[in-house]
C-alpha positions as CSV (number, residue, x, y, z in Angstrom):
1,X,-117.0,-33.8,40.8
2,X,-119.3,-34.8,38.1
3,X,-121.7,-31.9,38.3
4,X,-118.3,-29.7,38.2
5,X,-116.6,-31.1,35.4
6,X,-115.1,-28.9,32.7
7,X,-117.2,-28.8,29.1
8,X,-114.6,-26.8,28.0
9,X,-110.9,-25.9,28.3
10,X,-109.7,-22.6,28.8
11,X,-107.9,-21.8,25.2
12,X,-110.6,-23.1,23.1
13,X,-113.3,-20.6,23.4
14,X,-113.7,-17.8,21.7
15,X,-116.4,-14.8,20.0
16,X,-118.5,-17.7,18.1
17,X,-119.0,-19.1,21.9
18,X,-120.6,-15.6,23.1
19,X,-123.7,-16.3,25.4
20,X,-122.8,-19.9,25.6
21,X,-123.6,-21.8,29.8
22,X,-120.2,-23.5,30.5
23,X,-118.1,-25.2,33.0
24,X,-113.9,-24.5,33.3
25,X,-111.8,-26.1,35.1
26,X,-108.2,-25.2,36.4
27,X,-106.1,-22.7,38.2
28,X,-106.3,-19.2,39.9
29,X,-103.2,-17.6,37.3
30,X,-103.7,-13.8,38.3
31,X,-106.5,-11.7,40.1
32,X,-107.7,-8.2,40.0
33,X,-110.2,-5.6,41.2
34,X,-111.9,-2.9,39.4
35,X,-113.9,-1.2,42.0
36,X,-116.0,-4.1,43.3
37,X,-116.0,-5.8,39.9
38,X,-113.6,-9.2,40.4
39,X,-111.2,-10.1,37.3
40,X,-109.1,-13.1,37.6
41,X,-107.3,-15.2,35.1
42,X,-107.9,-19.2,35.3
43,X,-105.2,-21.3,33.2
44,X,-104.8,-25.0,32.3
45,X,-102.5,-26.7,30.1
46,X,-104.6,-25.2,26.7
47,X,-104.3,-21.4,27.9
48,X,-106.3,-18.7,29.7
49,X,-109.2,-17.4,30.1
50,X,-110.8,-14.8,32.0
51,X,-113.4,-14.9,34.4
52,X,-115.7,-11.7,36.1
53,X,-117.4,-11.7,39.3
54,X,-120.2,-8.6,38.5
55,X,-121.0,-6.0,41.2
56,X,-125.0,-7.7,40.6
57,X,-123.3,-11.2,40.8
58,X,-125.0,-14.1,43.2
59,X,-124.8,-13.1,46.8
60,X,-121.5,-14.1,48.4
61,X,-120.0,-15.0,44.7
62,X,-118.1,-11.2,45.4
63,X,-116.3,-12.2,48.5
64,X,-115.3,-15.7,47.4
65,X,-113.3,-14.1,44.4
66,X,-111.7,-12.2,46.2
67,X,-110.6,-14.7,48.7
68,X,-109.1,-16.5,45.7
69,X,-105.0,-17.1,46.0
70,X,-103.2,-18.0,43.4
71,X,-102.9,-21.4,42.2
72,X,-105.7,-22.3,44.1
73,X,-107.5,-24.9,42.0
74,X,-111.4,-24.1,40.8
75,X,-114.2,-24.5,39.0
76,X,-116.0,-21.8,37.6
77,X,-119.8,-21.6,36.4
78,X,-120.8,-19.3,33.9
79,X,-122.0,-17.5,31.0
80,X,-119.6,-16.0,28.2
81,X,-120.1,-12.4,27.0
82,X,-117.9,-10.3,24.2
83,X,-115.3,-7.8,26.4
84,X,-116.0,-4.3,25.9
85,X,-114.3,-3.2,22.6
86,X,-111.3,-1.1,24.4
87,X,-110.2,-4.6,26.7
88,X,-110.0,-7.2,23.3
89,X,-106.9,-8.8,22.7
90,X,-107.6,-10.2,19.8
91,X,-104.0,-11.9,19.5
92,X,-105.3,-14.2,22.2
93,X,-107.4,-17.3,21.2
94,X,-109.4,-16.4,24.3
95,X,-109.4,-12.8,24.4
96,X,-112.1,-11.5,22.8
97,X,-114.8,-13.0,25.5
98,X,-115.0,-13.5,29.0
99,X,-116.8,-15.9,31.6
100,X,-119.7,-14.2,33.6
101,X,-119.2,-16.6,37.0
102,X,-122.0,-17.3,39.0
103,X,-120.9,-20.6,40.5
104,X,-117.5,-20.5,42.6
105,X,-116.2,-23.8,43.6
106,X,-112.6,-24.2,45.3
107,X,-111.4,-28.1,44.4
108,X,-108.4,-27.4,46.4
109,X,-106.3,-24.8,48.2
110,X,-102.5,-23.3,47.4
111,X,-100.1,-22.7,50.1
112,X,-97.6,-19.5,49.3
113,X,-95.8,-19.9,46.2
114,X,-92.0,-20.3,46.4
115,X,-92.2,-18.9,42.9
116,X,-94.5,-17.3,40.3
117,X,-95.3,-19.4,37.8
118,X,-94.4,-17.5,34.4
119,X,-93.9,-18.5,30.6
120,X,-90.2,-18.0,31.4
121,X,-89.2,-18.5,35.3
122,X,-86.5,-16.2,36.8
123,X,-86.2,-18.8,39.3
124,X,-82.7,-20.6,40.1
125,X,-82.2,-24.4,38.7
126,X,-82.5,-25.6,42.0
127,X,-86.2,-24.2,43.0
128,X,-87.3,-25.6,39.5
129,X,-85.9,-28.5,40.0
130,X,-87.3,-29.4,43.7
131,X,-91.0,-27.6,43.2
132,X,-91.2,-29.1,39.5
133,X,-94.6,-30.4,39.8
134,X,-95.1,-26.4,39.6
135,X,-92.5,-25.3,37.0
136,X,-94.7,-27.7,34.9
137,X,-97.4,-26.1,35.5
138,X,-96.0,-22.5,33.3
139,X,-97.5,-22.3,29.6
140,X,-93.2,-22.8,28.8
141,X,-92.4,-25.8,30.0
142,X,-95.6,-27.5,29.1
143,X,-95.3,-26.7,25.5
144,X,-91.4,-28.3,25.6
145,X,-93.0,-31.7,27.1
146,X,-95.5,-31.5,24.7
147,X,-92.7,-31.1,22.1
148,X,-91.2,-33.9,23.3
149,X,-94.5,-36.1,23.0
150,X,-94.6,-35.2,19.1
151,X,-91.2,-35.6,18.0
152,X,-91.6,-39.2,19.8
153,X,-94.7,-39.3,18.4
154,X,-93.6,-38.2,14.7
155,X,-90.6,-40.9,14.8
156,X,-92.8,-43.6,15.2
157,X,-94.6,-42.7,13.1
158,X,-92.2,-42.5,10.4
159,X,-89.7,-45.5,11.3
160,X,-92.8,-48.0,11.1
161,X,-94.3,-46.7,7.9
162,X,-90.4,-47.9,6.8
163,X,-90.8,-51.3,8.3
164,X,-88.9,-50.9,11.3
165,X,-90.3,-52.5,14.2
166,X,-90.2,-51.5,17.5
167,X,-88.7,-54.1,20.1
168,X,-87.8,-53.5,23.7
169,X,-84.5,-54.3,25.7
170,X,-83.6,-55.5,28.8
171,X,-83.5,-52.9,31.7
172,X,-81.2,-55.9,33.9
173,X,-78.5,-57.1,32.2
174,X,-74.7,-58.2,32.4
175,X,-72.2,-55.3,32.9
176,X,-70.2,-54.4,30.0
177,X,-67.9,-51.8,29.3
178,X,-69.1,-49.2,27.6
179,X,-66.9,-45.9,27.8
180,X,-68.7,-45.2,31.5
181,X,-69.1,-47.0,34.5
182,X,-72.5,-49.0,34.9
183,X,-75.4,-48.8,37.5
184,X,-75.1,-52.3,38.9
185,X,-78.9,-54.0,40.5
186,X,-77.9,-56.8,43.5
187,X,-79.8,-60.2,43.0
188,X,-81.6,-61.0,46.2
189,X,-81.9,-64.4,45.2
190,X,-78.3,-64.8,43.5
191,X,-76.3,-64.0,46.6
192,X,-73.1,-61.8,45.1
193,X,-74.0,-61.2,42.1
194,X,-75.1,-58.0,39.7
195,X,-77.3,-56.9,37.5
196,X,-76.6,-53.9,35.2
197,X,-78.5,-51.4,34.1
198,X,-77.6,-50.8,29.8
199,X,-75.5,-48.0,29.0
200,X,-77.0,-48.6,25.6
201,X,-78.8,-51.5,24.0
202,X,-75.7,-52.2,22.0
203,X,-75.4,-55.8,22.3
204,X,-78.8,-56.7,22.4
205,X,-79.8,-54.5,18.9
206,X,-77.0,-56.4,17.6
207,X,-78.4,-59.6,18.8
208,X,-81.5,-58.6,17.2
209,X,-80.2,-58.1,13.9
210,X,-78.8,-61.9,14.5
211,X,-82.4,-63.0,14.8
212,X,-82.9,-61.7,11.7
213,X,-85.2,-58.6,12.8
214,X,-83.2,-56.1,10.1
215,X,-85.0,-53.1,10.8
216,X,-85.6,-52.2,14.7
217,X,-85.8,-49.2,16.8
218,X,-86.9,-48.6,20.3
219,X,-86.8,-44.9,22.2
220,X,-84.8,-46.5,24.9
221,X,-84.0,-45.5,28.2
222,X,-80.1,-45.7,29.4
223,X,-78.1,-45.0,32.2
224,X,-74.4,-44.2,32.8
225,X,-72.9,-43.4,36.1
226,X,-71.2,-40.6,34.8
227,X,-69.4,-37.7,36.9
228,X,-71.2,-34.4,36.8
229,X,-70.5,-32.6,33.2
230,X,-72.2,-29.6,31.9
231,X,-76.0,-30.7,32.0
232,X,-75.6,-34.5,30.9
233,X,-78.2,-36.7,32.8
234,X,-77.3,-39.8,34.6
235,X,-80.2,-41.2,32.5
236,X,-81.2,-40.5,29.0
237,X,-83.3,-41.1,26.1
238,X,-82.0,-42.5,22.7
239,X,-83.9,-43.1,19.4
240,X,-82.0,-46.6,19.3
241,X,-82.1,-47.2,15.1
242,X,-80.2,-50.8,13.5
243,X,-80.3,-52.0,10.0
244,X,-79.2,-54.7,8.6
245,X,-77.7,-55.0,4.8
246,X,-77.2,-51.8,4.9
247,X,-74.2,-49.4,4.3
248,X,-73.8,-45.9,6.2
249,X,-75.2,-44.3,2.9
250,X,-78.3,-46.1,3.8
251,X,-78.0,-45.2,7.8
252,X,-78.0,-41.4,6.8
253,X,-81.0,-41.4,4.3
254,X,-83.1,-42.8,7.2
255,X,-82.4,-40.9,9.7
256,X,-82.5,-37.8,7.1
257,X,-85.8,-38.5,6.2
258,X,-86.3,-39.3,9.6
259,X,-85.7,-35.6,11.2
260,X,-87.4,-34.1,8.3
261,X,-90.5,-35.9,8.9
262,X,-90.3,-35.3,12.7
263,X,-89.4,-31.3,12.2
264,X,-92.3,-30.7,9.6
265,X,-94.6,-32.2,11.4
266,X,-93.4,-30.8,15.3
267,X,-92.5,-27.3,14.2
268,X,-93.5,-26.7,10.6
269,X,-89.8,-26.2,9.4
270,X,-88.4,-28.4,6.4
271,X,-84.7,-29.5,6.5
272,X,-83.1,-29.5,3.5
273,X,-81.4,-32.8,2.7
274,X,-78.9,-34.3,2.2
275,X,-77.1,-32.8,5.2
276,X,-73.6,-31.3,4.8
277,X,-70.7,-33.8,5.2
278,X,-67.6,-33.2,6.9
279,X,-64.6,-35.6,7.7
280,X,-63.4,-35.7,11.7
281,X,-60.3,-33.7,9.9
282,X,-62.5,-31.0,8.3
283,X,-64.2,-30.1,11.1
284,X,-61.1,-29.8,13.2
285,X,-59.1,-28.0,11.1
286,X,-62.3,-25.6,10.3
287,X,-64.4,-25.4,13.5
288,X,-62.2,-26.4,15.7
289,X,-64.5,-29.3,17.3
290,X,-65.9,-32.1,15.8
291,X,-69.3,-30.9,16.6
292,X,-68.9,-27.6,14.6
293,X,-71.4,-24.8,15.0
294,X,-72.2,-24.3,11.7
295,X,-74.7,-21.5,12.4
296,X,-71.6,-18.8,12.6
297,X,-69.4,-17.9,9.8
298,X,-66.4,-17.9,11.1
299,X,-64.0,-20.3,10.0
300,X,-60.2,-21.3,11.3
301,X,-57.0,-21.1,8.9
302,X,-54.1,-22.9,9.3
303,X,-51.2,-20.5,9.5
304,X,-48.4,-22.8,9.6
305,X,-46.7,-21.8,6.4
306,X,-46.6,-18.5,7.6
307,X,-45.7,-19.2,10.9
308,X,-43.0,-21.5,9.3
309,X,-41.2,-18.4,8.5
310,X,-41.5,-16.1,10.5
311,X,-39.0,-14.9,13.7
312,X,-41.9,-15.9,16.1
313,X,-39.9,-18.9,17.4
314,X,-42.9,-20.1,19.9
315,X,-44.8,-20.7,16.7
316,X,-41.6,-22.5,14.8
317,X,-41.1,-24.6,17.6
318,X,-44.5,-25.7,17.9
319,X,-44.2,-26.6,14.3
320,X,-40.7,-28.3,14.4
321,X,-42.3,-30.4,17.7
322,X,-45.0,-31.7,15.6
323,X,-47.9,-29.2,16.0
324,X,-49.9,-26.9,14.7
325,X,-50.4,-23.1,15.2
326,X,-54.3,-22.0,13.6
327,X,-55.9,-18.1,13.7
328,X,-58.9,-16.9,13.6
329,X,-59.8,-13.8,12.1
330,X,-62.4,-11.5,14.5
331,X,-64.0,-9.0,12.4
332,X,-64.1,-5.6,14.0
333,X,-62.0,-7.0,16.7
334,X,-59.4,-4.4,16.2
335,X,-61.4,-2.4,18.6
336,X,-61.3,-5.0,21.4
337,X,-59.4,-3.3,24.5
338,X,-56.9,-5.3,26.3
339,X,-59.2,-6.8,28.8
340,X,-61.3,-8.3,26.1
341,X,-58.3,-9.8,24.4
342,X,-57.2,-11.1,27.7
343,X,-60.7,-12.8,28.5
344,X,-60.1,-14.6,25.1
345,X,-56.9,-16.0,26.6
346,X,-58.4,-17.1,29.4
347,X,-60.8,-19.1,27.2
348,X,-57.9,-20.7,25.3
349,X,-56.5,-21.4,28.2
350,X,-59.1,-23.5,29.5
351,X,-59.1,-25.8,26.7
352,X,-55.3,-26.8,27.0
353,X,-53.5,-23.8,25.4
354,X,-50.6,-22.1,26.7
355,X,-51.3,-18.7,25.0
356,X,-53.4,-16.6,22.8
357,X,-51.2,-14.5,20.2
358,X,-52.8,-12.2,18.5
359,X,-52.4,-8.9,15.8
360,X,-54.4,-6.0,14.6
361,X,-55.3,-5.0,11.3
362,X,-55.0,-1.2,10.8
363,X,-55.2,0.7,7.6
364,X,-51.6,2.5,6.4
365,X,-50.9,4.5,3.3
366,X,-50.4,1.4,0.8
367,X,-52.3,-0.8,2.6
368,X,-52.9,-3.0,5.6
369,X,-50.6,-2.8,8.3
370,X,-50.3,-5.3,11.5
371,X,-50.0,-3.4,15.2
372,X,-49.8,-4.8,18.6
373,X,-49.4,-8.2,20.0
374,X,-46.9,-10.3,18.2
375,X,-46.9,-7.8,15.3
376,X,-43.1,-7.1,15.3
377,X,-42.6,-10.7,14.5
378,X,-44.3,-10.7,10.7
379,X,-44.3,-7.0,10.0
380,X,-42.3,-8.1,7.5
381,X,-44.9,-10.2,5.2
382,X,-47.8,-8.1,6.3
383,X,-49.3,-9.0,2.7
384,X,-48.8,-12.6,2.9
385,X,-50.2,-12.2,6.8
386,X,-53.6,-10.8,5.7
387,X,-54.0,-12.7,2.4
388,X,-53.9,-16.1,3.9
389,X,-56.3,-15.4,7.2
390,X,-58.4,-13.4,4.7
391,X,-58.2,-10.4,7.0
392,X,-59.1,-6.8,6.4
393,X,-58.6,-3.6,8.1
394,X,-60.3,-3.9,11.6
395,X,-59.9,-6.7,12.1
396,X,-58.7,-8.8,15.0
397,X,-56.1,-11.8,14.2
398,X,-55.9,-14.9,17.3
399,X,-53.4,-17.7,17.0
400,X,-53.1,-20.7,18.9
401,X,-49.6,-22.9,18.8
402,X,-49.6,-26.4,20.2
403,X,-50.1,-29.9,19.3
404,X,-52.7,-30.4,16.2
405,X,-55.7,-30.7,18.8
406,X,-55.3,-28.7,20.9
407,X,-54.5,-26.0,18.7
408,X,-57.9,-26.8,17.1
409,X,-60.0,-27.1,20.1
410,X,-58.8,-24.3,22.0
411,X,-59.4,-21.6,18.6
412,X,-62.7,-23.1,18.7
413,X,-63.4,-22.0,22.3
414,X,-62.7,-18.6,21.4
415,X,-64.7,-18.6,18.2
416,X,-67.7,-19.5,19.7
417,X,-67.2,-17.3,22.8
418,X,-66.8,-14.5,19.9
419,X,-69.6,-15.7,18.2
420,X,-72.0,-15.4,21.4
421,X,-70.6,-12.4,22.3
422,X,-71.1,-10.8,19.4
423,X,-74.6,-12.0,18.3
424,X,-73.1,-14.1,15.7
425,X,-75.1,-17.3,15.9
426,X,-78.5,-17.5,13.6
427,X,-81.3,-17.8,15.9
428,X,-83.9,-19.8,14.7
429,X,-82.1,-21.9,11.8
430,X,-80.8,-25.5,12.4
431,X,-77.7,-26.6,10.6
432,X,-76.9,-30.3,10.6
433,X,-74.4,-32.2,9.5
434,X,-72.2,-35.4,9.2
435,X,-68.4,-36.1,10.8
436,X,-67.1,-38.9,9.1
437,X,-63.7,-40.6,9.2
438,X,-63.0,-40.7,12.5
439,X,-59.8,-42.5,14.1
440,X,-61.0,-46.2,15.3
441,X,-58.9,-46.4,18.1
442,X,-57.5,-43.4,20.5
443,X,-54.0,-43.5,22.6
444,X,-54.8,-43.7,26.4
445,X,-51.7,-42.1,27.7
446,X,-52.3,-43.1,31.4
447,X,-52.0,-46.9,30.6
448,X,-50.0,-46.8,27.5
449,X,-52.6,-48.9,25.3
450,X,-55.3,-48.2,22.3
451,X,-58.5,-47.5,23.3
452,X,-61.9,-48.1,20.7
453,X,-62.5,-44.7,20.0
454,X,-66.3,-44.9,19.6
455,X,-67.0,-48.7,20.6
456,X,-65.3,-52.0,20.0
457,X,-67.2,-53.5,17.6
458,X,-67.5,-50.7,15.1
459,X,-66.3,-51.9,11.4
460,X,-62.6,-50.3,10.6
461,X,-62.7,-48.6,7.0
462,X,-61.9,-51.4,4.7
463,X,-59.0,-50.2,3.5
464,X,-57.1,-49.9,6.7
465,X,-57.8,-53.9,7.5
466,X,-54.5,-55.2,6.3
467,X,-52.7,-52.6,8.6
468,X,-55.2,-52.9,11.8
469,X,-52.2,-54.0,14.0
470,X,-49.2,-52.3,12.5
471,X,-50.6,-48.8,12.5
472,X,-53.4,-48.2,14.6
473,X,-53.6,-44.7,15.2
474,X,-53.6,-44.3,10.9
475,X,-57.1,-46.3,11.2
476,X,-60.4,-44.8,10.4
477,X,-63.3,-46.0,11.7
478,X,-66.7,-46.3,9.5
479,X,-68.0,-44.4,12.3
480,X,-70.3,-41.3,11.9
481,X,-71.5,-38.5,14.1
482,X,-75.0,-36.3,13.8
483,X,-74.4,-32.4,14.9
484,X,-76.4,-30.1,15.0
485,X,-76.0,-26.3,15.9
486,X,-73.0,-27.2,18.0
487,X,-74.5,-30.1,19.6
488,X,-73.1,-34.1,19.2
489,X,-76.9,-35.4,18.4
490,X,-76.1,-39.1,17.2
491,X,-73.3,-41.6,17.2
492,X,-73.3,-44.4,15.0
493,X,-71.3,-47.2,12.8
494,X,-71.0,-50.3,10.8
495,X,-70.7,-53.1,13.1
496,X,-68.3,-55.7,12.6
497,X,-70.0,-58.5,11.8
498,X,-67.0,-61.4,11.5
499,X,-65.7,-62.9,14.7
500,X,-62.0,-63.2,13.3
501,X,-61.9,-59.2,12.6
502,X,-63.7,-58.8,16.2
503,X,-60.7,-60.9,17.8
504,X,-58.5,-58.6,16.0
505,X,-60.0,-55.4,17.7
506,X,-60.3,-57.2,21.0
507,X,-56.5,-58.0,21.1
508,X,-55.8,-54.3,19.7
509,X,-57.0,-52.5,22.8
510,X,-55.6,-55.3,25.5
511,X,-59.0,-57.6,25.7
512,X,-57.2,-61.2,25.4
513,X,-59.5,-63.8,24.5
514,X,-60.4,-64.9,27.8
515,X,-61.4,-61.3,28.5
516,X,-63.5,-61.0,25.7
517,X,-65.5,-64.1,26.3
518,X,-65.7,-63.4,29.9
519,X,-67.2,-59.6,28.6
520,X,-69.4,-60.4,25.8
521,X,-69.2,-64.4,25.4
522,X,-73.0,-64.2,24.2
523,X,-72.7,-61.8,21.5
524,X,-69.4,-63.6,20.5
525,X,-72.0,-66.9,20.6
526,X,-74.5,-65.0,19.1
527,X,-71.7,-64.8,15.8
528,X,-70.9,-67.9,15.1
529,X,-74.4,-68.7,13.7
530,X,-74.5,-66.0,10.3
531,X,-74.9,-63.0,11.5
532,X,-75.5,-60.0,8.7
533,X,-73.8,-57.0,7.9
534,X,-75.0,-54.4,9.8
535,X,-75.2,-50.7,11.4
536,X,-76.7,-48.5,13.6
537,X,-77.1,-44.8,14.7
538,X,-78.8,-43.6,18.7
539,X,-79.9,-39.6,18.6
540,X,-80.2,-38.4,21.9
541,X,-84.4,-37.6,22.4
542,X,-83.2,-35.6,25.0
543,X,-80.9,-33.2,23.0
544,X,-82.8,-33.3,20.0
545,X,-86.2,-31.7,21.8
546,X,-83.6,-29.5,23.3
547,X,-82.6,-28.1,20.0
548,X,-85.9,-28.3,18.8
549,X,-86.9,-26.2,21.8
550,X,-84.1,-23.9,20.9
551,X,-82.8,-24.4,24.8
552,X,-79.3,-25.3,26.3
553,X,-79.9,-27.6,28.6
554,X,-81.5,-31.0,28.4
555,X,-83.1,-30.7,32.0
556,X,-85.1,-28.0,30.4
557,X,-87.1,-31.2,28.1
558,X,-87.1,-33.6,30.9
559,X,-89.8,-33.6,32.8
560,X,-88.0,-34.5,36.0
561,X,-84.6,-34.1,35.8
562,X,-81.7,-34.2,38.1
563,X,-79.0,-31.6,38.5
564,X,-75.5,-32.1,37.4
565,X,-74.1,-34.1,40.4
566,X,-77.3,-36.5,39.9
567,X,-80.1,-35.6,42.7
568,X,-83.2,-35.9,42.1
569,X,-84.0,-32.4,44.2
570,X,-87.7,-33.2,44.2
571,X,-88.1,-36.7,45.9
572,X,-84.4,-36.2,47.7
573,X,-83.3,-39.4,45.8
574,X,-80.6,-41.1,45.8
575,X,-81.3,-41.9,49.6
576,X,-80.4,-43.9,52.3
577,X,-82.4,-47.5,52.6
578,X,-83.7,-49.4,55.2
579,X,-80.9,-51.8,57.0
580,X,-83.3,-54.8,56.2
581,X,-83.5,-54.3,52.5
582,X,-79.3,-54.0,52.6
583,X,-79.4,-57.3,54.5
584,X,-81.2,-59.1,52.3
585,X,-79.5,-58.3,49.2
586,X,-75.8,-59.3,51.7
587,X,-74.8,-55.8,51.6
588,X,-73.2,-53.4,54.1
589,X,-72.2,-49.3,53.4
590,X,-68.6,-49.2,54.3
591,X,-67.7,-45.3,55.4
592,X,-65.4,-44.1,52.7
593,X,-64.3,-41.2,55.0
């Protein structure tokens, strides 16, 4: 191979290289031919360039180029020359000049391809997913991984100029709960008993901060055995971040400076900072979801007071029961035929609601008048109607009545199904922001007991202390959330760093004291000997590249991902073991048919 390695990559040469003797190496990307004269295109990861086998070429060269199929992997001898004038594409780093071969030599061969491999692959999932060594091999998804290598790069970069200190985790530990079930590891040589693999390094970052390491971060691996969801990954990445001394004032100034660092430097974009701030309540009440898309303009209204009194007596009832009835106002949705409107119920529907009402806004002689739908039912404040949803003539007016959540989140279904419909969402922009004030604990209604909301050792709000056990569901948490463009990118709090207040959670959501020593008994340890005030925050790598990437899936940033129920389509895995390995970790499959 030595006398064939590359002195040069294919998308670094150019018109100051012109009658330069040089060696490429890479991969057949296209072939042509003029007449006798041989064209094809040979690509590696830096770009394309194009190579020429002459009509006067070496004897034989002719025939061996065109016996070239693609992906067949070269290496190319040759001189480079200027194109003629009329074939320069100047746009291309590479594409003023061309390679003059006269030395062929095939490294290795490519059997039919099950697809071609383009910037942007028409390919299904699937055939991505179980070929990837080639999917990776398109200009697309190498510039995503190498993304992904700079943001990682770019954050530790900036998190050590700040002190922080990298520290790894265990990958075996013990299994706590933590909101999913765990991966559990036998122990050959501890006969019935588990390893697990972290959900999170939440314990151990907390441990750390015990030992007095009061800046750390690690990009940390996790794993949840989670049930197929949209395009979450059995295993994931996290930019693990805990302070100590610190409040959540401090958390967000880091990880501000943080992404501003990382998006200057990966993508040449500047963030403005501070990011916007919204309480769990606000964003809910506005977006319908507490991880708003704040790239569309559309906003919810409340429309109780109206609904209050009106004749519509599925919206009073809703209201007398407790709930909440919120519109959204569709510009130019007047025109929507019945079909459309129905589609929109359909989306409601999915995300809990009974029923979409809904109104036009027509012009009339003195003004704006309300037609179809539920119209009849507030013809009579028509005014009052348009002035508090803000609508105007030509417009489209949706309502949702149910309980407060519900209400909220199916609205926000259809506004973002409007706003992709209707090209509403700025391409190109990223809009962050905070969700504070979240609830602490959550009502399970299957077992008829308080659940931690977020985790079980995040810090209540310190004025809802005194009340912790009288009123749980008033409690906020000093929890935060990172969104971005519609996307949950972080989860953090302040920690509770005082065993008596811990013992209070614990006996909150049902974990009596034996339970919680049994669960956590060395963090618990770990507390009794000074431990600081402290918080934390974990962005998702994963999602972040993906937004970065300005992509909707995470499998698109991974290099080998799985697909939603959690096979790895490429090396068939999870798989059946050898009988001997099962017998000497004690374990038998049992048929669960």
């Amino acid at each position: 191979m030595e006398q064939f390695k590359r002195s040069a990559t294919c998308g670094e040469l150019g018109a100051h290289d012109d009658g330069r003797k040089v060696t490429l190496n890479g991969w057949v990307h296209r072939t042509r031919d003029h007449g006798g004269v041989h064209f094809f295109d040979l690509r590696d990861r830096y770009g394309i360039t194009q190579i020429v086998v002459d009509t006067d070429a070496p004897n034989g060269l002719a025939e061996q180029a065109a016996s070239l199929k693609l992906e067949y992997c070269v290496a190319v001898i040759g001189t480079l020359r200027m194109r003629p004038e009329a074939m320069r594409n100047r746009e291309m780093q590479t594409g003023e000049i061309e390679l003059a071969a006269d030395t062929i030599i095939v490294l290795s061969k490519s059997d039919t391809l099950p697809f071609m491999i383009e910037d942007s692959s028409d390919a299904k999932d699937e055939l991505r997913m179980k070929y990837r060594y080639l999917d990776l091999r398109s200009f697309s998804m190498q510039r995503k991984i190498a993304l992904r290598h700079e943001t990682s790069f770019r954050i530790r970069e900036f998190l050590t100029r700040h002190g922080f200190l990298e520290i790894e985790t265990p990958t075996m530990i013990r299994s706590t709960p933590e909101g999913a079930r765990d991966f559990l590891i036998p122990s050959r040589l501890h006969h019935g008993k588990f390893y697990a693999m972290p959900q999170s390094p939440q314990l151990f970052k907390q441990i750390l901060m015990v030992g007095g390491f009061d800046k750390y971060f690690q990009i940390a691996h996790c794993f949840r055995d989670e049930d197929a969801r949209g395009d979450r990954q059995i295993e994931h990445t996290q930019i693990d971040i805990e302070m100590s001394f610190v409040s959540k004032e401090d958390v967000f100034e880091t990880v501000e400076a943080m992404l501003a660092h990382v998006f200057s430097h990966a993508l040449g974009v500047y963030l403005q900072t501070p990011f916007k701030r919204l309480t769990y309540e606000e964003a809910m009440n506005t977006y319908g979801s507490d991880k708003p898309e704040l790239r569309v303009g559309l906003e919810i209204t409340d429309f109780a007071a109206i609904a209050r009194e009106s004749s519509f007596q599925v919206f009073r009832s809703a209201i007398a029961d407790g709930g909440a009835v919120k519109a959204l106002v569709i510009p130019g949705g007047a025109e929507y035929s019945r079909k459309r409107i129905t589609e929109l119920e359909d989306v409601a529907k999915t995300y809990g609601a009974k029923g979409l009402a809904w109104m036009r806004v027509a012009p009339g002689e003195s003004g704006a008048v309300l037609d179809g739908g539920v119209s009849k039912f507030f013809s009579d404040d028509t005014a009052a109607v348009v002035r508090a949803v803000g609508a105007t003539p030509g417009d489209l007016i949706v309502m949702v009545a149910d309980s407060w959540r519900t209400a909220c989140t199916a609205i926000g279904a259809v506004r973002l199904d409007v706003a992709r419909r209707e090209g509403l969402i700025a391409r190109g922009t990223f809009e962050f922001a905070w969700v504070i004030d979240f609830p602490l604990f959550e009502w399970n209604d299957d077992e008829k007991k308080w659940d931690a909301a977020h985790h079980m050792f995040s810090m209540p709000q310190e004025r809802f202390i005194e009340t912790l056990e009288s009123d749980p569901g008033a409690v906020k948490g000093d929890l935060y959330d990172l969104v971005c463009n519609g996307f949950e990118l972080a989860s953090g709090s302040i920690r509770i760093h005082d065993p008596e207040l811990q013992r209070r959670i614990f006996s909150i959501i049902g974990f009596d004291e034996q339970e919680a020593q049994r669960r956590f008994g060395f963090l618990l340890e770990a507390f009794k000997y000074g431990p600081p005030p402290h918080g934390g925050i974990a962005p998702g790598l994963d999602r972040l590249v993906m937004i970065m990437a300005e992509e909707t899936s995470i499998r698109e940033v991974i290099a080998f991902p799985k697909n939603t129920q959690g096979v790895s389509l490429m090396d068939d895995s999870p798989a059946e073991v050898d009988p001997v390995q099962l017998a000497e970790l004690g374990l038998k499959v049992v048929d669960r048919t």
